[in-house]
C-alpha positions as CSV (number, residue, x, y, z in Angstrom):
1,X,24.6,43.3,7.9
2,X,25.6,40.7,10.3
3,X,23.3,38.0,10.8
4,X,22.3,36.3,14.3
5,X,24.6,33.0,14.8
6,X,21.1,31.6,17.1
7,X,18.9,32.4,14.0
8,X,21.4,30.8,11.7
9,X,20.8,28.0,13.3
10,X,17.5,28.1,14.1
11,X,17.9,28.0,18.0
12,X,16.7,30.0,20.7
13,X,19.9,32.1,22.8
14,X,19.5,30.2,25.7
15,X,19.6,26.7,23.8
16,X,22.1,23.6,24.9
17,X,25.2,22.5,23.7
18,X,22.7,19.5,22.7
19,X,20.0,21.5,21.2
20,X,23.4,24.2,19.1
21,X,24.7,20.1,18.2
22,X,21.4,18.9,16.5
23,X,20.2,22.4,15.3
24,X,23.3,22.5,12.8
25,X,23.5,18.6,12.1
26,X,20.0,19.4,10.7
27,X,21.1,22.5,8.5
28,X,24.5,21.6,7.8
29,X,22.6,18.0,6.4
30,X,20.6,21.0,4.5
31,X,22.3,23.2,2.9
32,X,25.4,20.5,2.3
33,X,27.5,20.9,-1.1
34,X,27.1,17.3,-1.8
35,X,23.6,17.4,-1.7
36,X,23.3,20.9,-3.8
37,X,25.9,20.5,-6.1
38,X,26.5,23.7,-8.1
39,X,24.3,25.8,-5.6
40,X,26.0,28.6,-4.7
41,X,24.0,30.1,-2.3
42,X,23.2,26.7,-0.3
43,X,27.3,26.6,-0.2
44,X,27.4,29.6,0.9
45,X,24.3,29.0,3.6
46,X,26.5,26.0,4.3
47,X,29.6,28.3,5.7
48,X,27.6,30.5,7.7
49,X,25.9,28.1,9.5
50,X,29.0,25.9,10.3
51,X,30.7,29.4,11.5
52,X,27.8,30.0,13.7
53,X,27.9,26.4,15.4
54,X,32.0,27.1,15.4
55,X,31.3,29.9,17.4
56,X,28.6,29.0,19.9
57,X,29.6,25.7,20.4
58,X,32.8,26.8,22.2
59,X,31.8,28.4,25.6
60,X,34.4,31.6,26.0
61,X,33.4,32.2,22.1
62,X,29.5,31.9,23.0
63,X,30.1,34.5,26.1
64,X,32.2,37.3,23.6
65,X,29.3,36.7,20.6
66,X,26.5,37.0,23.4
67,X,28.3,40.4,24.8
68,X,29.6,42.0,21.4
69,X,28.3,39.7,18.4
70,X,29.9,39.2,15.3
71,X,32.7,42.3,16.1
72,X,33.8,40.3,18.7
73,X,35.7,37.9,15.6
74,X,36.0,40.7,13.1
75,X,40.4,40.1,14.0
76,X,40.7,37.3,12.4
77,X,44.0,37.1,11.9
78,X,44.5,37.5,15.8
79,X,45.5,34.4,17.7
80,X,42.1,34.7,20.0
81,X,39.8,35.4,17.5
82,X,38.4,32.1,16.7
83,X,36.6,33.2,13.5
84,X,36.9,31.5,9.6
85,X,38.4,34.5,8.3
86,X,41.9,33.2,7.3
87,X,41.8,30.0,9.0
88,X,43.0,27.3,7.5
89,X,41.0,24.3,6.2
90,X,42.8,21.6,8.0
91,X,42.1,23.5,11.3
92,X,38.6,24.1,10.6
93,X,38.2,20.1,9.4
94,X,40.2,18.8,12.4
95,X,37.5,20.7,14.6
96,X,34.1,19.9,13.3
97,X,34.9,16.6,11.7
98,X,37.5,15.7,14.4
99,X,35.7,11.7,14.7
100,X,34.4,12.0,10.6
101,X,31.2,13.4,9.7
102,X,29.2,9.9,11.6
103,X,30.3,12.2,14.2
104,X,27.8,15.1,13.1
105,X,26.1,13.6,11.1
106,X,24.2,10.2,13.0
107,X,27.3,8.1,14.9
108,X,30.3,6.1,13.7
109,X,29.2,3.8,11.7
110,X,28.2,6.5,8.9
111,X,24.4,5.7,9.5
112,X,21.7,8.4,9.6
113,X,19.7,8.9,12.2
114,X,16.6,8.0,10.8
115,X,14.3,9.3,13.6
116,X,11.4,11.4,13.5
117,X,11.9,14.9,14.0
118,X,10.2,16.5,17.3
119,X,7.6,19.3,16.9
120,X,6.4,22.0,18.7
121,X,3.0,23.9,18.9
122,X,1.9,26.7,20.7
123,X,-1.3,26.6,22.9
124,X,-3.0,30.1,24.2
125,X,-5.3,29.8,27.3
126,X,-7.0,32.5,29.8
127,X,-5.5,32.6,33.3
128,X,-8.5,30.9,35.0
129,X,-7.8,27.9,32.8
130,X,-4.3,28.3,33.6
131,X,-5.4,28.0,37.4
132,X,-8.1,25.5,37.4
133,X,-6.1,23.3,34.3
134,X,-7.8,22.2,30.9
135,X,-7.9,19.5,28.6
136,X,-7.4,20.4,24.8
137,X,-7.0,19.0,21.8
138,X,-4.2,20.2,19.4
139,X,-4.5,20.2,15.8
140,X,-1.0,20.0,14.0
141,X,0.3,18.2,10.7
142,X,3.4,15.7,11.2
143,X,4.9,12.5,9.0
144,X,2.9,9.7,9.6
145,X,4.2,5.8,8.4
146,X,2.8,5.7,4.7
147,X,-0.1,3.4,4.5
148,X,0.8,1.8,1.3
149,X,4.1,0.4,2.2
150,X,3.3,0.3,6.0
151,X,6.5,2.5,6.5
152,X,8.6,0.1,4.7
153,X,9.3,2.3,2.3
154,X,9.3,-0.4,-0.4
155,X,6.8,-1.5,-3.0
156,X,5.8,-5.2,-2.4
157,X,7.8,-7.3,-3.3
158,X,11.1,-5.1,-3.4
159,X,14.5,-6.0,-2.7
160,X,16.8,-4.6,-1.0
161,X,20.3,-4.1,-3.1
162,X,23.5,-2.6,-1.9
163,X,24.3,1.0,-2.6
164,X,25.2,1.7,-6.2
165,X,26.9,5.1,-4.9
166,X,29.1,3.9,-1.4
167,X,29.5,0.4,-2.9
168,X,27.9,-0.8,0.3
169,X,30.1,1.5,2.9
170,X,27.5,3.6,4.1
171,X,29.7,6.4,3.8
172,X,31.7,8.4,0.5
173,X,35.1,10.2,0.3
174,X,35.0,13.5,-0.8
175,X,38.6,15.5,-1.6
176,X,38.9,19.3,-1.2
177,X,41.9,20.2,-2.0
178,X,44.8,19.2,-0.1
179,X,42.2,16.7,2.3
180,X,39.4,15.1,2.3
181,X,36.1,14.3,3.9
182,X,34.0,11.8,4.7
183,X,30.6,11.7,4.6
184,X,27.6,9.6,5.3
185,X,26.0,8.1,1.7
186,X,23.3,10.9,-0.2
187,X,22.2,7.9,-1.6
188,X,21.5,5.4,1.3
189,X,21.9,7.5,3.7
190,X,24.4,4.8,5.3
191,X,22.1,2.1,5.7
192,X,24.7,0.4,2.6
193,X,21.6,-0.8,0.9
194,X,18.9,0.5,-0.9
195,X,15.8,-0.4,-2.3
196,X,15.2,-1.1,-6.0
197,X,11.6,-0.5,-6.2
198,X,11.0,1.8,-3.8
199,X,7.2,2.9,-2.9
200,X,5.6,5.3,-5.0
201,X,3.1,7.3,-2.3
202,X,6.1,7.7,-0.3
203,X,9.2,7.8,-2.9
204,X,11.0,5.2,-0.7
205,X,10.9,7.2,2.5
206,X,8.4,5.2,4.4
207,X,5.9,7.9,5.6
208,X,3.9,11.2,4.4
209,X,2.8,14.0,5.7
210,X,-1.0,14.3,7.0
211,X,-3.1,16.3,9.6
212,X,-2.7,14.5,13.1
213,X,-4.1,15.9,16.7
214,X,-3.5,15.2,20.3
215,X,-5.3,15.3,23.7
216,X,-3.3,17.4,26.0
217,X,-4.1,18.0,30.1
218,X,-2.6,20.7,30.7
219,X,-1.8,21.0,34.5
220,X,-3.5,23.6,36.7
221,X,-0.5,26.2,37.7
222,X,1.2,26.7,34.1
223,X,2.3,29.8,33.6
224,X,3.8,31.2,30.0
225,X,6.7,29.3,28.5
226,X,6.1,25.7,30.4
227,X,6.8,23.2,27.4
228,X,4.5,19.8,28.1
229,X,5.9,16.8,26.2
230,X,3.9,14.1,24.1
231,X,6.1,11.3,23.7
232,X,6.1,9.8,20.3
233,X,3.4,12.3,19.2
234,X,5.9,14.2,16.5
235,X,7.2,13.0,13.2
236,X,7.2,9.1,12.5
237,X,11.1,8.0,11.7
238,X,11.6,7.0,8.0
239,X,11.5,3.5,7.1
240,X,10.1,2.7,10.6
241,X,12.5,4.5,12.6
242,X,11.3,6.3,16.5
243,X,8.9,8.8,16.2
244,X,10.1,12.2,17.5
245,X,8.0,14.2,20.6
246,X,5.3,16.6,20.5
247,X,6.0,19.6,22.5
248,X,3.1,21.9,23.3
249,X,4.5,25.3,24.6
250,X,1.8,27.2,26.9
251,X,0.9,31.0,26.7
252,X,-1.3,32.5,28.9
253,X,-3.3,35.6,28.4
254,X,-3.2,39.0,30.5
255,X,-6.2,39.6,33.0
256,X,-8.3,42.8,32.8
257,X,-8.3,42.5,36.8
258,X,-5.1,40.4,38.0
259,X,-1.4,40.5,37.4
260,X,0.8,37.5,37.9
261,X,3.8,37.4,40.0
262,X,4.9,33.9,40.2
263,X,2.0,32.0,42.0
264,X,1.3,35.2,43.4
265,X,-2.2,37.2,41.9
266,X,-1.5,41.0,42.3
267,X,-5.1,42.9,42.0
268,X,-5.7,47.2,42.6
269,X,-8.7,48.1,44.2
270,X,-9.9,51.2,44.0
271,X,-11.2,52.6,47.5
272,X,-13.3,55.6,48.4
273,X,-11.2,58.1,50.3
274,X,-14.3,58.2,53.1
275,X,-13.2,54.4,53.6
276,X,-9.6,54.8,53.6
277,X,-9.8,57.7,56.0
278,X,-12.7,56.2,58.7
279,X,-12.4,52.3,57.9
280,X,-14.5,50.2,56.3
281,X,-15.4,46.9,54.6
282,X,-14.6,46.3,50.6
283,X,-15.3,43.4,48.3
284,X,-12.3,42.5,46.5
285,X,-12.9,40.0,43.8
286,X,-10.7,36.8,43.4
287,X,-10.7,34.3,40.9
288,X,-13.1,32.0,42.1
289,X,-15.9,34.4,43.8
290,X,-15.1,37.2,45.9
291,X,-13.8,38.1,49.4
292,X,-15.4,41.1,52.1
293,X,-11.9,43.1,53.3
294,X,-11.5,44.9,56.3
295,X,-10.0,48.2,55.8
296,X,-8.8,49.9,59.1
297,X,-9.4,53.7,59.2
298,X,-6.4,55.9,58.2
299,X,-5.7,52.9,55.6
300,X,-3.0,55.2,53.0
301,X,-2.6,54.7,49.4
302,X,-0.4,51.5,48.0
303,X,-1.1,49.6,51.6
304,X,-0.9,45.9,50.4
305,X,-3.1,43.5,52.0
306,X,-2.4,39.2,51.6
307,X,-5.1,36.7,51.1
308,X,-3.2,33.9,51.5
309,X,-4.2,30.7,49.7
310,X,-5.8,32.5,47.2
311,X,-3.4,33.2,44.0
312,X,-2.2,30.3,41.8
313,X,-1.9,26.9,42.7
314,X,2.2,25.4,42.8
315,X,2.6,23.8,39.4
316,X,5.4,22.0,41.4
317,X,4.6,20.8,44.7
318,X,1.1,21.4,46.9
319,X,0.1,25.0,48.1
320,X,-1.0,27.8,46.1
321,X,0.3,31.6,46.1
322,X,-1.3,34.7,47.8
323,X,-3.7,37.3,46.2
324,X,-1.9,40.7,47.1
325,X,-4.5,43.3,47.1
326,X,-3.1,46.6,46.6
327,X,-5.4,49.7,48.4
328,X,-5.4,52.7,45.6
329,X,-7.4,56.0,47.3
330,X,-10.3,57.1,44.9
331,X,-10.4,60.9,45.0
332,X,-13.5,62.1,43.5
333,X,-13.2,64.1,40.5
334,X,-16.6,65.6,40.2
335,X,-18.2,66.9,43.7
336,X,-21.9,67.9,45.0
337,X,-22.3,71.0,46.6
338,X,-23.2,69.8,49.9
339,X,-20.0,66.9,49.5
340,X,-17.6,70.2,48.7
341,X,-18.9,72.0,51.9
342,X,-18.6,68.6,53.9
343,X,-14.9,68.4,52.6
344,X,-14.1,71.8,53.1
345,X,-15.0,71.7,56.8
346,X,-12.8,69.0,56.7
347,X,-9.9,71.1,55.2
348,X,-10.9,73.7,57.6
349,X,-11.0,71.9,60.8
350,X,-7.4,70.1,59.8
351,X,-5.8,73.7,58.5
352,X,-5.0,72.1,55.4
353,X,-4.1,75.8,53.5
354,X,-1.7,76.2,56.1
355,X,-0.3,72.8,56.2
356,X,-0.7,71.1,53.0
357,X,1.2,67.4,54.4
358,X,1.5,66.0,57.2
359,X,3.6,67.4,59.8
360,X,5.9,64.1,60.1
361,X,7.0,64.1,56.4
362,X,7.2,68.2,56.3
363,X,9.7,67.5,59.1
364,X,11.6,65.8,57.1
365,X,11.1,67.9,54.8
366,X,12.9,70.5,56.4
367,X,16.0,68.5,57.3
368,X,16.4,67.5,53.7
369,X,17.2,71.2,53.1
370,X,18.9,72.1,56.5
């Protein structure tokens, strides 16, 4: 079965050339050869997800995978294709590792991008929170600098030493073949030194993992899917490096009374056919309280009425959205005797068995069939 080229990589489908860029620096990083030597399977995760980024990363090959998938590349040998099948190595080196792997893997000098990783957590809140805003605090577990070598990574005392494995490049040359590859250091991860005692809490890396939470004000007009950042609030860098961004991702919850369309609130109200038929005044609730409706007489089932001002504030700019309330005619289901007499006279006086609609849409009616 083919698998998904976005879940490969770990990415949503509408992700950035950015996002596709860093999402398979991360996993290629992973699942490398050099860093699972004699692991089949990671070698083999290693392929698919450099054919996914191979793919995705080009724009007229991200359009056919996002219309046909995988099929799309299943000619291989075909000049357009664009797929691994039957490529050949040099091609496929010249296009990912065009500038050297610095160029994937953390810049041209060969050194790793030490920073902290950026997080996400998901935060659920009911639609009148979402319309007045709330303050919450966010539980979540990140890398923090380790407290025994103050994100040094060292033990006190240690010295730094250059890189038994690079020799103090930063980077290692690695032959497949016919070519070869270059790579940032496993070992120093091309800082060209290393530390010959490193820390023991941390195992040289220069933070830990531990439960962290934040203080987030989230803005009165979110709706579902607005991302709110926290600078600095994800992962601590190793050795001291930036600390990545918290990103707190908000979901609201359905209403048993409103729907949302936009800033817009969209409410049904049910309304007694006596009040839709002679007129009448209805409350209608709203968010905050309730409102007293006017409903002309001869008022028909699905009229719309707009109370403006009264749906969801603008997340972006000053103003709020309308509450749309939509008239739905209650017909009774269970009648008194005297209400099914009263009705009946009604039926009577309006010669309802003799013309069941009214006499506008039965003319039409009629010249639908003429």
């Amino acid at each position: 079965m083919a698998e998904d080229y976005y879940a490969l990589l770990g990415v949503t489908r509408d992700a950035s050339a950015d996002d596709l860029k860093k999402a398979y620096r991360k996993k290629a990083m992973e699942f490398h050869p050099d860093r699972n030597p004699g692991d089949k399977a990671a070698e083999e995760k290693f392929k698919k997800v450099s054919r996914a980024y191979e793919v995705l990363s080009d724009p007229d090959k991200r359009r056919l995978y996002d219309r046909h998938g995988e099929a799309a590349f299943d000619q291989a040998a075909g000049p357009s294709s664009g797929g691994f099948q039957g490529a050949d190595p040099r091609d496929i080196f010249n296009q990912f590792f065009s500038g050297g792997f610095g160029d994937i893997f953390g810049g041209g000098g060969g050194e790793q991008d030490d920073s902290g990783e950026d997080l996400r957590q998901d935060v659920h809140i009911s639609l009148e929170e979402a319309a007045e805003g709330v303050e919450r605090k966010i539980p979540y577990r990140r890398h923090v600098a380790c407290a025994r070598c103050s994100g040094s990574g060292a033990e006190a005392g240690a010295k730094k030493v250059r890189c038994a494995t690079c020799k103090g490049h930063g980077q290692v040359v690695r032959s497949q073949g016919f070519f070869q590859m270059r790579q940032t250091c496993p070992t120093c991860h091309g800082q060209r030194e290393t530390i010959d005692r490193p820390c023991r809490a941390c195992s040289g890396e220069g933070r830990t993992v531990a439960e962290a939470s934040v203080n987030v004000r989230i803005p009165p007009g979110v709706d579902t899917g607005v991302k709110l950042r926290s600078t600095d609030n994800g992962s601590a860098g190793r050795r001291g490096a930036a600390a990545g961004d918290l990103y707190v991702v908000v979901h609201v919850a359905d209403h048993e009374l409103f729907e949302r369309d936009g800033d817009d609130l969209v409410c049904a109200v049910p309304v007694k056919f006596s009040v839709a038929a002679l007129g009448g005044q209805i409350h209608v609730p709203k968010l905050k309280g309730r409102a007293l409706l006017k409903v002309p007489s001869g008022t028909q089932g699905g009229t719309v009425f707009r109370l403006r001002g009264e749906g969801m504030p603008r997340l972006r700019g000053s103003g709020a959205g309308d509450l749309l309330v939509r008239v739905d005619v209650d017909v009774p289901k269970n009648l008194t005797e005297a209400q099914r007499k009263s009705l009946q006279a009604y039926a009577d006086a309006c010669g309802d068995d003799v013309a069941p609609v009214s006499e506008s849409w039965a003319q039409k009616f009629r010249r639908f069939f003429d």
